[in-house]
C-alpha positions as CSV (number, residue, x, y, z in Angstrom):
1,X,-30.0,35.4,1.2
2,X,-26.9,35.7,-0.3
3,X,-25.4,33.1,-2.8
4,X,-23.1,30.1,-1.6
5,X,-19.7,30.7,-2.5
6,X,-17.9,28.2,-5.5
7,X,-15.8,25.6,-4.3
8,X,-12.5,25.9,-4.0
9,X,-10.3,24.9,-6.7
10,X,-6.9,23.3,-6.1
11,X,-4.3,25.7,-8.0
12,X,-1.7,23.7,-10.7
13,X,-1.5,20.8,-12.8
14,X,-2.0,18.1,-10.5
15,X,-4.9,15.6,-9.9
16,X,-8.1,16.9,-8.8
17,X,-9.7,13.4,-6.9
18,X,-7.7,10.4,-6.9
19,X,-10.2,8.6,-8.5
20,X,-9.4,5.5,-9.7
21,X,-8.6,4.8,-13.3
22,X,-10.6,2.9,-15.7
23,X,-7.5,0.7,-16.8
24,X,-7.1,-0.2,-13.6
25,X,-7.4,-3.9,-12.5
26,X,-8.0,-2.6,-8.5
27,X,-10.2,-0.4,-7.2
28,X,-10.7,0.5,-3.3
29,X,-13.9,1.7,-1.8
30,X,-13.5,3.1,2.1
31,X,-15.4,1.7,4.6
32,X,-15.7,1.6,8.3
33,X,-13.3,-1.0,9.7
34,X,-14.6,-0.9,13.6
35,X,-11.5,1.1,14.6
36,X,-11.5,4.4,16.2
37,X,-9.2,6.7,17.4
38,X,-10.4,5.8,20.8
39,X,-8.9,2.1,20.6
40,X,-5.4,1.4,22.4
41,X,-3.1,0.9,19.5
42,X,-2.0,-2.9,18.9
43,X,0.7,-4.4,20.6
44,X,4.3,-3.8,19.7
45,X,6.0,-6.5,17.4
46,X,9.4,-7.9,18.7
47,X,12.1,-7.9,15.8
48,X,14.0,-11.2,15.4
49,X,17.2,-12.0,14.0
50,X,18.8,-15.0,12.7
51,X,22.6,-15.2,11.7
52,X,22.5,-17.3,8.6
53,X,26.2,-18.6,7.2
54,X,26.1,-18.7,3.5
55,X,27.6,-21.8,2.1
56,X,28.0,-20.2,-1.3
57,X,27.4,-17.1,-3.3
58,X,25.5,-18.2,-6.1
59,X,22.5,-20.9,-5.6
60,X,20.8,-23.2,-8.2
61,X,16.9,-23.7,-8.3
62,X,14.7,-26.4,-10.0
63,X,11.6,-24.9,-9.1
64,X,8.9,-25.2,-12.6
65,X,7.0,-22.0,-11.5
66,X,9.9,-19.6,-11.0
67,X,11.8,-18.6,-14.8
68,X,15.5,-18.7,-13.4
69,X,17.8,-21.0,-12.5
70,X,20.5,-19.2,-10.8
């Protein structure tokens, strides 16, 4: 029986897996979602547009959670 040949390598510098870091406050796992290739793909969505008149150019906020007033 002859041996089973070494995996193959990729050739460079770049990343070998795309592992996630250990720093990293995410990580993402795969799983099986239910959806095949055999599904009819979802319904289109309709793109809407509303013409907005800007009263002025620079507006003022008083919101405590966002750090700008302008």
């Amino acid at each position: 029986m002859a041996p089973l040949p070494a995996p193959q390598q990729p050739n460079g510098r770049g990343a070998k897996s795309n592992a996630t870091g250990r720093y990293e406050s995410h990580t993402r796992e795969a799983f099986d979602d239910g959806w095949t290739e055999l599904d009819e793909p979802p319904k289109k969505l309709r793109t809407v547009l509303h013409l907005e008149r800007a009263r002025k150019i620079v507006t003022t906020n008083d919101s405590p959670d966002i750090g700008f007033t302008r």
